[in-house]
Backbone as CSV, one residue per row, in Angstrom:
resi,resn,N_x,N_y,N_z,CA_x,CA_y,CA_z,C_x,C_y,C_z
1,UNK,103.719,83.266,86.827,103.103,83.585,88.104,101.830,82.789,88.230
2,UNK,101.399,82.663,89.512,100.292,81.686,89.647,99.644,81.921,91.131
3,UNK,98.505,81.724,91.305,97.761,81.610,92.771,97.217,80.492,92.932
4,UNK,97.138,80.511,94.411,96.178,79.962,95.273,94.895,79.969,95.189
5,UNK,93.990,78.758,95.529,92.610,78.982,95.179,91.939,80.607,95.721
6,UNK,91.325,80.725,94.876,90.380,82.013,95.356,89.481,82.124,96.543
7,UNK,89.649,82.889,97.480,88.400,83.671,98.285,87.258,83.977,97.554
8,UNK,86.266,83.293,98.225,84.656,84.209,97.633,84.254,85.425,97.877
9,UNK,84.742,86.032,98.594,84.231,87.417,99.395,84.709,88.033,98.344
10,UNK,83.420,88.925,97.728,84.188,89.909,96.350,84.756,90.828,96.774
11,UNK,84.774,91.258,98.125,85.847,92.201,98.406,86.896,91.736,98.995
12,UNK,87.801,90.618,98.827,88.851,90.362,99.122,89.892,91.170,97.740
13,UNK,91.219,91.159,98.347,92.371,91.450,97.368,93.124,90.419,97.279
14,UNK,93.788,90.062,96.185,94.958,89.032,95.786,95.872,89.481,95.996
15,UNK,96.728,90.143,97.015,98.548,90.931,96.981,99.144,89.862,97.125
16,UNK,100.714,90.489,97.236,101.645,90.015,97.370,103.177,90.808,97.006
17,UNK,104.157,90.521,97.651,105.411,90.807,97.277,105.872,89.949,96.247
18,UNK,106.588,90.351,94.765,106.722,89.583,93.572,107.962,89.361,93.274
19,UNK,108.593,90.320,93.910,110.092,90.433,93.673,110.483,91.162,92.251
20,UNK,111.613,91.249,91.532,112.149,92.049,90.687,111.519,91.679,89.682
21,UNK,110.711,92.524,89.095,109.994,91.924,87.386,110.124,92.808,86.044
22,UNK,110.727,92.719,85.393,111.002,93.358,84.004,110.042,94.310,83.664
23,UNK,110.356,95.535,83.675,109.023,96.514,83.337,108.002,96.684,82.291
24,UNK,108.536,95.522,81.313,107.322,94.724,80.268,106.980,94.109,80.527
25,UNK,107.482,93.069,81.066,106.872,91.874,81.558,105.701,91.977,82.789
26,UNK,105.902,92.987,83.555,104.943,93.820,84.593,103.726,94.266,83.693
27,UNK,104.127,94.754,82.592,103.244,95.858,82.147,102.058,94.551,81.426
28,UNK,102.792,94.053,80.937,101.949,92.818,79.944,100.958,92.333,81.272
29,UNK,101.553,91.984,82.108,100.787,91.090,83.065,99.702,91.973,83.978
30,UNK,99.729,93.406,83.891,98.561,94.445,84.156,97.818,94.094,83.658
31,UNK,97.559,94.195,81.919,96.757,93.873,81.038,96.362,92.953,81.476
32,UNK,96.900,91.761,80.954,96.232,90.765,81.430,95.209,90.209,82.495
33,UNK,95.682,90.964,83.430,94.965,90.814,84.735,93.679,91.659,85.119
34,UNK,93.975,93.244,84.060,93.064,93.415,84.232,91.820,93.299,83.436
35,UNK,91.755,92.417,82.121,90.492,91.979,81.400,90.389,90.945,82.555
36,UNK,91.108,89.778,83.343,90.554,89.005,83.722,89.804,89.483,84.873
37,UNK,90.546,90.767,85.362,89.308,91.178,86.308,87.537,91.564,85.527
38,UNK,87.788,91.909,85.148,87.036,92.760,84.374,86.340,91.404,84.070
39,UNK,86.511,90.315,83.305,85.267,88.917,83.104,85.223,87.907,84.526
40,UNK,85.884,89.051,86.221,85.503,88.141,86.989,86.209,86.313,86.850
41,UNK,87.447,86.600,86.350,87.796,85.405,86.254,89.026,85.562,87.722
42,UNK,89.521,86.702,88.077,90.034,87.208,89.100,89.973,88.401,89.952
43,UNK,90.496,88.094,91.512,90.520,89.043,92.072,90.696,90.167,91.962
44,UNK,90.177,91.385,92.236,90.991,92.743,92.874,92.785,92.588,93.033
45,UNK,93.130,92.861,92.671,94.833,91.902,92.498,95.734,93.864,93.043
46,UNK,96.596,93.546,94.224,97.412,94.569,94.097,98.834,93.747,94.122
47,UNK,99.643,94.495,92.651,101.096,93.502,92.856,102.489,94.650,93.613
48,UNK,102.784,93.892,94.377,104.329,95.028,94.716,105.771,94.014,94.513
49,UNK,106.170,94.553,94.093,107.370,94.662,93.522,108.439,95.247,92.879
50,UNK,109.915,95.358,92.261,110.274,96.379,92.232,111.038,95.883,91.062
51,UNK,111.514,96.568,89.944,111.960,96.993,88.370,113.160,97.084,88.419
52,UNK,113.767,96.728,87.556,115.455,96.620,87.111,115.679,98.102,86.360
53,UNK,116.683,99.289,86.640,116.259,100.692,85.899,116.033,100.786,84.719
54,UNK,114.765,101.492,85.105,113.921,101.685,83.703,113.274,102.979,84.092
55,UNK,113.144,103.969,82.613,112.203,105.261,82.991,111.092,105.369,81.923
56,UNK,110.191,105.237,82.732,109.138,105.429,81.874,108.231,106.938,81.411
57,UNK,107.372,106.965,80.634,107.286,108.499,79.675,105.948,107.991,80.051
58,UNK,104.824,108.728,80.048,103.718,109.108,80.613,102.740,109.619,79.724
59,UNK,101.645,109.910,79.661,100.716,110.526,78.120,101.388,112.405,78.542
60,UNK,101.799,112.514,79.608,101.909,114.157,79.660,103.476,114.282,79.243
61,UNK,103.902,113.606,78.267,105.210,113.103,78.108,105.893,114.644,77.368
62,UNK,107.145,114.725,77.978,108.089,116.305,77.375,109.444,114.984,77.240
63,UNK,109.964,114.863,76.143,111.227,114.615,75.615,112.129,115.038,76.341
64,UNK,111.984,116.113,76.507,113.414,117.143,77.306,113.747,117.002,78.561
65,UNK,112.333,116.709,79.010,112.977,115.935,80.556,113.428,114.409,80.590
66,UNK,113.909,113.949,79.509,115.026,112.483,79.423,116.659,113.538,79.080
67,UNK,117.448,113.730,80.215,118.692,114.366,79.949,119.631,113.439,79.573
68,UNK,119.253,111.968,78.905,120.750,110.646,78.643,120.357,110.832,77.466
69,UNK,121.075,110.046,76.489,121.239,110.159,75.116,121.066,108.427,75.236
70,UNK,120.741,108.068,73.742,120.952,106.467,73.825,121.951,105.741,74.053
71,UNK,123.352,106.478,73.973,124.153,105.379,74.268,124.328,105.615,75.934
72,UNK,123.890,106.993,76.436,124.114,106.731,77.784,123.281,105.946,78.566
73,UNK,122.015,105.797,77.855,121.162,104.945,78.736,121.328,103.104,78.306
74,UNK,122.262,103.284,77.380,122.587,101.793,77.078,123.956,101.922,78.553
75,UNK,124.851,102.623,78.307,126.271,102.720,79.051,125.467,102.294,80.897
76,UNK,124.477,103.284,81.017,124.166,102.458,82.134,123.156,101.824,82.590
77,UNK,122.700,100.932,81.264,121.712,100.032,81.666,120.065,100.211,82.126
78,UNK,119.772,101.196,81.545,118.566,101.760,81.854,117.749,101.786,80.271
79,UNK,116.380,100.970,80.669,115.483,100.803,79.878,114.567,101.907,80.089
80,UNK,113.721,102.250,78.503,112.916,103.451,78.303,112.132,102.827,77.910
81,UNK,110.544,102.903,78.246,109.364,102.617,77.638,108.156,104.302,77.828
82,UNK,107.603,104.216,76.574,106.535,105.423,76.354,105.718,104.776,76.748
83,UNK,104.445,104.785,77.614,103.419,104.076,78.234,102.247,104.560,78.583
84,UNK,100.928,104.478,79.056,99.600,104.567,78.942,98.878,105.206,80.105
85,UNK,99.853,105.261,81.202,99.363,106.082,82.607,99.715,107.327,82.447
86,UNK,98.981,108.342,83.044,99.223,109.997,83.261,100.408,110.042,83.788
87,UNK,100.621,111.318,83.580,101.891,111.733,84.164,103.150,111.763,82.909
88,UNK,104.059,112.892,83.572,105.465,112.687,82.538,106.261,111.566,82.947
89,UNK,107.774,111.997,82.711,108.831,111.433,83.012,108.960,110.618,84.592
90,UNK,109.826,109.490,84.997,110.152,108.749,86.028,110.871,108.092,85.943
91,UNK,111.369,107.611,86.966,112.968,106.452,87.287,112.499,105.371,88.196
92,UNK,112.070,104.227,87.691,112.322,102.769,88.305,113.483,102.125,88.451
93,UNK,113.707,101.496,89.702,114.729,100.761,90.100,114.950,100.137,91.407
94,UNK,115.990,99.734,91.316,116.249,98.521,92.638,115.902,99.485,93.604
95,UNK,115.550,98.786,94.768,115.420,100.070,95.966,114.465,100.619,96.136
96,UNK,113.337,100.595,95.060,112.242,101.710,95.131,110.723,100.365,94.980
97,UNK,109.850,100.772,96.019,108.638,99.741,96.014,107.827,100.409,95.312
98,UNK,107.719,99.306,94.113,106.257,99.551,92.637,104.975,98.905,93.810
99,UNK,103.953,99.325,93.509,102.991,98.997,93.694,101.828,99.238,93.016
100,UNK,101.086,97.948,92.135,100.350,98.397,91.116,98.914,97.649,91.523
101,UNK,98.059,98.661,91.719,96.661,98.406,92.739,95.850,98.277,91.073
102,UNK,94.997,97.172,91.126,94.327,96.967,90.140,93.119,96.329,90.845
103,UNK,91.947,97.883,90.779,90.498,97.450,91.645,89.665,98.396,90.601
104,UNK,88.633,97.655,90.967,87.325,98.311,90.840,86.686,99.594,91.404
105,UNK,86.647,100.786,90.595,86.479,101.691,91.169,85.229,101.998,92.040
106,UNK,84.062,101.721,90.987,82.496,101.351,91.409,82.615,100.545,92.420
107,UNK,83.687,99.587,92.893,83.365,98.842,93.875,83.770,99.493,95.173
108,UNK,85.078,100.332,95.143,85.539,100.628,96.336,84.855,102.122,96.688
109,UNK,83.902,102.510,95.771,82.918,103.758,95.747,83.728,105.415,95.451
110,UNK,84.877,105.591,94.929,85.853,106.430,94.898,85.415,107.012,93.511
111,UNK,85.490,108.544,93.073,85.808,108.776,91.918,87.158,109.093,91.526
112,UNK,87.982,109.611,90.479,88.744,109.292,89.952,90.044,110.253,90.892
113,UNK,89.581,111.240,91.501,90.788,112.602,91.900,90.738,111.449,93.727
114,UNK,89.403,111.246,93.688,89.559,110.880,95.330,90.541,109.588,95.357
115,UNK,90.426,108.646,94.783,91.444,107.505,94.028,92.758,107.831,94.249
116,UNK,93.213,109.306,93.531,94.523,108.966,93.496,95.214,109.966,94.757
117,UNK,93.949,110.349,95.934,94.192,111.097,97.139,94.471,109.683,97.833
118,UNK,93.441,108.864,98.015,93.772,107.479,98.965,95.169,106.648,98.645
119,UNK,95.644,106.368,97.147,96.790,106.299,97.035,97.808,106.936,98.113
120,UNK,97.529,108.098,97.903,98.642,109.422,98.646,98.651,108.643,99.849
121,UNK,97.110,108.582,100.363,97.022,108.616,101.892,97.625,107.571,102.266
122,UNK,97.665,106.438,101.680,98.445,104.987,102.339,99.996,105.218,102.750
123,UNK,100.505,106.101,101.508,101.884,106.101,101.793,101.897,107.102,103.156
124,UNK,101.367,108.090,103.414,101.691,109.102,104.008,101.108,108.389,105.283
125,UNK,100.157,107.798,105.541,100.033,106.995,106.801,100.966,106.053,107.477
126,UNK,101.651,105.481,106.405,102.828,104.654,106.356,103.798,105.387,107.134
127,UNK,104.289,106.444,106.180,105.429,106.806,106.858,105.151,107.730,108.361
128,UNK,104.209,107.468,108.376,103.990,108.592,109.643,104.536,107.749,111.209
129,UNK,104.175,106.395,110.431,104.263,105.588,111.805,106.038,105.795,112.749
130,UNK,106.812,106.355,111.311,108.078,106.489,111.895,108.503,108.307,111.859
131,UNK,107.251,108.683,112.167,107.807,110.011,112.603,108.033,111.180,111.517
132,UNK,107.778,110.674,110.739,108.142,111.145,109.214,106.288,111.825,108.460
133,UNK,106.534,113.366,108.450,105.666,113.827,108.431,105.113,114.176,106.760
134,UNK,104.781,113.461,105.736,104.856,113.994,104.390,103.001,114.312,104.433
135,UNK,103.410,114.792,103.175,101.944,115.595,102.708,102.160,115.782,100.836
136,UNK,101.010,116.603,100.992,100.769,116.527,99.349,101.501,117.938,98.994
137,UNK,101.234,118.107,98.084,101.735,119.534,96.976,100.607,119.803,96.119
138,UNK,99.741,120.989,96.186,98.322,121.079,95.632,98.353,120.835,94.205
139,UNK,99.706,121.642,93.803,99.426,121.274,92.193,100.094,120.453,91.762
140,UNK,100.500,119.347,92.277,101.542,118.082,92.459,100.836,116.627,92.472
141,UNK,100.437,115.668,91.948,100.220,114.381,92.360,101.636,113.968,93.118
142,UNK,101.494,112.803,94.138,102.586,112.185,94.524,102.712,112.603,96.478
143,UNK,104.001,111.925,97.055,103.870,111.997,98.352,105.222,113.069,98.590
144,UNK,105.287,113.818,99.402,106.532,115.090,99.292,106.867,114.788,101.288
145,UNK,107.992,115.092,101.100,108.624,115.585,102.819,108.997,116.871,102.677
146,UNK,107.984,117.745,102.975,109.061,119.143,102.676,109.054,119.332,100.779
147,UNK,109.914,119.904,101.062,109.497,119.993,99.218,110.666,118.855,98.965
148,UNK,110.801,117.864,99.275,111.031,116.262,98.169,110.307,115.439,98.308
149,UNK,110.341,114.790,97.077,109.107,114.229,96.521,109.854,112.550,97.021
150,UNK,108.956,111.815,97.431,109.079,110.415,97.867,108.438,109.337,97.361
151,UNK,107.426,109.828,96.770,106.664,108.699,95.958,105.972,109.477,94.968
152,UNK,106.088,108.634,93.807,105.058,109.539,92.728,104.551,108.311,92.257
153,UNK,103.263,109.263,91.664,101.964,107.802,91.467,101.491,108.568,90.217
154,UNK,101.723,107.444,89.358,100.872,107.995,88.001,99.715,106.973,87.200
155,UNK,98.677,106.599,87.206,97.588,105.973,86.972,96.951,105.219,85.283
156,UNK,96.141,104.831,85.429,95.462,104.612,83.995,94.335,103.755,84.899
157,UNK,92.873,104.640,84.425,91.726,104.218,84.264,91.350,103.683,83.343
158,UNK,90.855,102.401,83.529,90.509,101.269,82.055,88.831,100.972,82.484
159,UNK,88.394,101.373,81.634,86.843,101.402,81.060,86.511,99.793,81.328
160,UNK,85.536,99.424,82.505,84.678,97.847,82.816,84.007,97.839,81.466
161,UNK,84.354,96.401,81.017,82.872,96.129,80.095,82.241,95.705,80.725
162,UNK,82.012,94.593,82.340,80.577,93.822,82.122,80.204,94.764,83.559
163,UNK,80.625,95.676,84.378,80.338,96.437,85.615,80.401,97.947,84.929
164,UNK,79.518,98.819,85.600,79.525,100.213,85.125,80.892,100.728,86.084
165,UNK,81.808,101.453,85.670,82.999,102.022,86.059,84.459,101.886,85.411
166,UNK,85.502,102.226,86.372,86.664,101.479,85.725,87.302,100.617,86.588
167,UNK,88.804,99.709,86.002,89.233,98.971,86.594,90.698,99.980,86.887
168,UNK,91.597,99.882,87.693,92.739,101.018,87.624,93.958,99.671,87.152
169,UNK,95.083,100.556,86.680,96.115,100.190,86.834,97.302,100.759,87.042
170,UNK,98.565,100.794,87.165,99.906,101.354,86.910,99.312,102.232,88.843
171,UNK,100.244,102.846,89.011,100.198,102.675,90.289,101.434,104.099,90.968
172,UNK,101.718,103.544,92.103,102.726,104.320,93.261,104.406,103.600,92.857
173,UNK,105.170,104.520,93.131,106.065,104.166,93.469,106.913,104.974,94.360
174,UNK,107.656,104.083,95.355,107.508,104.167,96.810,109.527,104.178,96.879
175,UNK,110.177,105.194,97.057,111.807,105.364,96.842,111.991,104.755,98.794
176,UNK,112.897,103.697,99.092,112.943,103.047,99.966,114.879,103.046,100.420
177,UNK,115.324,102.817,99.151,116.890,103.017,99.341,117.581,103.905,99.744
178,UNK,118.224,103.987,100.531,119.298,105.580,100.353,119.971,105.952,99.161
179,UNK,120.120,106.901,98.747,120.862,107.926,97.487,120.615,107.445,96.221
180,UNK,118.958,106.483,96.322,118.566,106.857,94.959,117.759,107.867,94.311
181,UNK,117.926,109.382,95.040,117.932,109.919,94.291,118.976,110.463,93.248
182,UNK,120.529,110.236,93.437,121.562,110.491,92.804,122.017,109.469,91.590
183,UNK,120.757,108.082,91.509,121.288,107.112,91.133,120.420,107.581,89.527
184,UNK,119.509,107.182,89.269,118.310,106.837,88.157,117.457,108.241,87.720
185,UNK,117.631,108.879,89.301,116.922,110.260,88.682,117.995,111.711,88.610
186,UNK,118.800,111.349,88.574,119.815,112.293,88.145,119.806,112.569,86.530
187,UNK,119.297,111.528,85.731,119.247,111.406,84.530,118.181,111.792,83.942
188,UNK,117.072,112.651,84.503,115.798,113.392,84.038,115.101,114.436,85.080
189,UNK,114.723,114.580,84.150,113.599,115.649,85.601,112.665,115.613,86.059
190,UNK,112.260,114.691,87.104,111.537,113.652,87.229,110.706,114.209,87.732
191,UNK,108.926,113.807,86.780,107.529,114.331,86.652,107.317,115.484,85.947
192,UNK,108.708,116.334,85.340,109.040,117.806,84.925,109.253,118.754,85.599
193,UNK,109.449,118.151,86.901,109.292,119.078,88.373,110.834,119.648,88.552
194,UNK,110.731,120.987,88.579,112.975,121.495,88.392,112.709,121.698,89.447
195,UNK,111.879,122.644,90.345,112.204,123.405,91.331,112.137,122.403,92.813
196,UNK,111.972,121.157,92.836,112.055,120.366,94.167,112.953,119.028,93.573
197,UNK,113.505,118.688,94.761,114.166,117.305,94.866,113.443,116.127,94.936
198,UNK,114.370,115.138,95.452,113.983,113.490,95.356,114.332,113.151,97.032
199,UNK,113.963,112.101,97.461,114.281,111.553,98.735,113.928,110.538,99.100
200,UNK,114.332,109.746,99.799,113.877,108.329,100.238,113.826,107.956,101.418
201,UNK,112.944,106.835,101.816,112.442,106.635,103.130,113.963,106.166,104.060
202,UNK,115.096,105.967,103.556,116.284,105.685,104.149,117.101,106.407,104.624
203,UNK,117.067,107.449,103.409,117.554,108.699,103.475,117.176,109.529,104.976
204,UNK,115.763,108.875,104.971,115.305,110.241,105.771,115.391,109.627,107.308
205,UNK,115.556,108.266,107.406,115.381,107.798,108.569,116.585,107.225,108.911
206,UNK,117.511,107.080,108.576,118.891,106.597,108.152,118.549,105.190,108.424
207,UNK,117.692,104.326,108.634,117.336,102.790,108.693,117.910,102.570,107.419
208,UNK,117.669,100.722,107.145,118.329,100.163,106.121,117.004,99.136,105.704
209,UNK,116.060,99.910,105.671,114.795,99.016,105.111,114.898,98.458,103.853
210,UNK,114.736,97.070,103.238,114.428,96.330,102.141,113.002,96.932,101.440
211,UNK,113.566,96.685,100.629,112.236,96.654,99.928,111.109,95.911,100.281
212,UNK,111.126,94.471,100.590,110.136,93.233,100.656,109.642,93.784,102.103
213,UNK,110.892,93.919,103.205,109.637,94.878,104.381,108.851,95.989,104.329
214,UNK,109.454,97.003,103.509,108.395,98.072,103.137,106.920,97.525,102.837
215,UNK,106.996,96.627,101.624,105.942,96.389,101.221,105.350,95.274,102.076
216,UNK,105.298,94.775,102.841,105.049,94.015,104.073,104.312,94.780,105.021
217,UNK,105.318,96.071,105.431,104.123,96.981,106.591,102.976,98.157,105.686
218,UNK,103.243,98.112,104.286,102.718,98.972,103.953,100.980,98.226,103.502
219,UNK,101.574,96.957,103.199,99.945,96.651,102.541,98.832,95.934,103.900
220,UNK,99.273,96.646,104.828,97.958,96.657,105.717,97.595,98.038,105.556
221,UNK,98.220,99.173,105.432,97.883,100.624,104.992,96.954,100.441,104.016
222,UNK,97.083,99.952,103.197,96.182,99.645,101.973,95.291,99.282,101.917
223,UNK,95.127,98.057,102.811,93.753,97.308,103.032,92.774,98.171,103.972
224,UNK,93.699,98.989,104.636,92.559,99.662,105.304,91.875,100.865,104.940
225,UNK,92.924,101.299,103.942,92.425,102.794,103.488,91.264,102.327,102.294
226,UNK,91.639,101.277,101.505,90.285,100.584,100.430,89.446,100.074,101.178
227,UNK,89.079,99.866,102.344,87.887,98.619,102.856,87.734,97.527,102.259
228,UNK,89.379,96.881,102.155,89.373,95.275,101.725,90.090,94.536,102.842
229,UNK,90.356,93.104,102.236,90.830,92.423,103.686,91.648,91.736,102.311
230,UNK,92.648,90.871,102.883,93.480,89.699,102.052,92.735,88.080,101.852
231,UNK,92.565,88.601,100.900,92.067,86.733,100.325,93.035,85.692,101.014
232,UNK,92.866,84.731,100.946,93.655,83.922,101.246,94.035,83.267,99.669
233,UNK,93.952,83.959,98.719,94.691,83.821,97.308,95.900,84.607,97.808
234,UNK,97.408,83.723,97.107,98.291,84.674,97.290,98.877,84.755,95.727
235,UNK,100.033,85.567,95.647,100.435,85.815,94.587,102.156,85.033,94.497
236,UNK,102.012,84.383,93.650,103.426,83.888,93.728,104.330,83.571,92.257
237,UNK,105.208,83.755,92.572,106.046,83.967,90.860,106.461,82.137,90.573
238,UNK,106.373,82.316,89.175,106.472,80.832,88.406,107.917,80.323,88.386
């Protein structure tokens, strides 16, 4: 992956749509990106893109909510990684928009609960534009229609060395396909949550939205709910 020269305005963002990226290969390139934020060698960087199935385990991690065994998650192709953001259990996959916001917290003036409310709020502004009324769940992170859950967002605050605050990473993910909830999360109990369902923005609107447009109308939601604008750095795969 590679950019375009940089914007000076320190409050610009680097986004972009990335297309399908290996959920290590994603994860490695967080890191990475975010020490280079962190020595100012790069932007505020938000990446969207979307994961080949994979479920990832969370620091609030319960075993018991993975219901496949290893050969079933070999039989259908679904990768497991234990990983460094809050939250339990989840299902990545085709169909569903990752979006991994990697900013400065001190910069965008947020503490850590209000952070992962503005998250909420982008999606839920999003979908509102089509009529589609979601909201939160008090003792719930994530975006719900009714009691199903549509996006869940699970985080990791990383400690600035040369700015007082943190840098964020790991992020939202945004279910866009129809009937993936029957697909990836049939196979756990996704966040540990039994008593509500899954749903998707397709599902609910019977449209046939892509992924790459989702994340197209959604990251002006973004820019406006952070008080950033788009660099004219873009993000583009190697």
């Amino acid at each position: 992956m590679k950019e375009t020269e940089p914007n000076t305005d320190s409050r610009a963002v680097a986004a972009g749509y990335i297309g399908t990226v290996p959920y290590a290969e994603a994860w490695e390139l967080q890191k990475a990106y975010v020490k280079e934020i962190d020595r100012e060698e790069r932007l505020e960087t938000l990446l969207l893109l979307q994961h080949p199935p994979t479920y990832t385990m969370g620091s609030d991690r319960h075993p018991e909510h993975l219901l496949l065994d290893e050969d079933e998650l070999k039989e259908k192709g679904i990768s497991l990684f234990e990983i460094d953001r809050g939250g339990d259990i989840t299902y990545h996959g085709p169909g569903q928009l990752v979006g991994y916001p990697l900013l400065y917290l001190d910069a965008v003036g947020l503490d850590l609960h209000a952070y992962l409310r503005s998250l909420e709020q982008v999606i839920i502004d999003w979908l509102g534009q089509y009529g589609i009324e979601a909201g939160r769940k008090p003792e719930y992170t994530g975006v719900w229609v009714k009691d199903e859950k549509i996006a869940a967002i699970g985080v990791k605050f990383n400690k600035a060395r040369r700015r007082r605050g943190f840098i964020t990473s790991h992020g939202f993910a945004l279910n866009i396909k129809s009937g993936i909830a029957s697909e990836g999360f049939a196979g756990i109990v996704p966040c540990g949550i039994q008593q509500y369902g899954v749903t998707s923005f397709n599902d609910l609107t019977g449209l046939n939205k892509t992924v790459e447009e989702a994340a197209a109308e959604l990251l002006p939601y973004f820019l406006k709910q952070f008080g950033l604008h788009l660099s004219e750095k873009t993000l583009t795969q190697e």
